[in-house]
C-alpha positions, 0 to 999 in steps of 0.5 A, spaced: 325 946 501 330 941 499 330 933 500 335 933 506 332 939 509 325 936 509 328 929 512 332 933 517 326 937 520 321 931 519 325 927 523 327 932 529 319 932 529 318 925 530 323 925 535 321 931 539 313 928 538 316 921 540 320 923 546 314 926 550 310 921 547 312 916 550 313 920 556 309 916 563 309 918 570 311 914 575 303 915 579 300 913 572 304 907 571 302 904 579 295 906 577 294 901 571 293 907 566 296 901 561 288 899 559 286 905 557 293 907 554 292 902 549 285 904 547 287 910 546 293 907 542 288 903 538 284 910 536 290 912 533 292 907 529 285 906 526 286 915 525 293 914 522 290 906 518 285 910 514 289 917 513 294 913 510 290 908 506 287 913 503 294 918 502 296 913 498 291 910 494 289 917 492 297 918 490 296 911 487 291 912 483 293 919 480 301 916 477 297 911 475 291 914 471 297 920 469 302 914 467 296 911 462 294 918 460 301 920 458 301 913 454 295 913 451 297 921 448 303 918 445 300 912 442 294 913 441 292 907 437 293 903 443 289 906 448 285 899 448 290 895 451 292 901 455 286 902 459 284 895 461 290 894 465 289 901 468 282 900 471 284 893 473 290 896 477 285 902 479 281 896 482 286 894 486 289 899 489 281 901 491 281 894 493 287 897 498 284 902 501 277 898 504 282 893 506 285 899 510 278 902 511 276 895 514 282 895 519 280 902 521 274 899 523 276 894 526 281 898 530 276 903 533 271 897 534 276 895 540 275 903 544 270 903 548 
C-alpha cells in the first residue's frame, strides 16, 4: 500500500468511527448521560495514553540503538563516545514513557 492509500483509508476510518462516535440521542442527552460519558472518555484516553506511550518509545528506542549501531560499525574507534549519548537518550525516552504510564493512571483513577 502506498502512502496516499494509506492516508486515504486511515482518514475515511477516522471519520466513519468519529461520525458514530459522537453520535447521541435525544432521550440519552435528557437523561444526563454526560457523567458517565466522560468517564468512559477518561477510560479511553488512559488506553490510547499508554498505547502510544509505549508505540512510540518502543520506535524511539529502536532508531536510536540502530542509529548508534549502524555508527559505531562504521567507526568503530569511536563506539565510547557513541554509547554514552546513547544510553542518556535511551534514559530519556523511557523517562517519556512512564510519564505516559504515570498520566494513564491518573486518567483511570478518575473511573469508578
Amino acid at each position: 500500500m502506498t502512502k496516499n492509500k494509506l492516508a486515504l483509508v486511515s482518514a475515511s476510518l477516522f471519520t466513519f468511527v468519529a461520525s458514530s462516535a459522537f453520535a447521541q440521542d435525544a432521550a440519552a442527552a435528557a437523561a444526563g448521560s454526560n457523567e458517565f460519558d466522560a468517564k468512559a472518555m477518561a477510560a479511553l484516553a488512559a488506553g490510547i495514553a499508554i498505547g502510544l506511550g509505549a508505540l512510540g518509545g518502543g520506535l524511539g528506542q529502536g532508531r536510536a540503538a540502530a542509529a548508534a549501531l549502524e555508527g559505531i560499525s562504521r567507526n568503530p574507534g569511536a563506539a565510547a563516545r557513541i554509547q554514552t549519548p546513547m544510553i542518556l537518550g535511551l534514559a530519556l525516552i523511557e523517562s517519556l514513557v512512564l510519564f505516559a504510564f504515570l498520566i494513564a493512571f491518573i486518567l483511570q483513577g478518575k473511573v469508578p
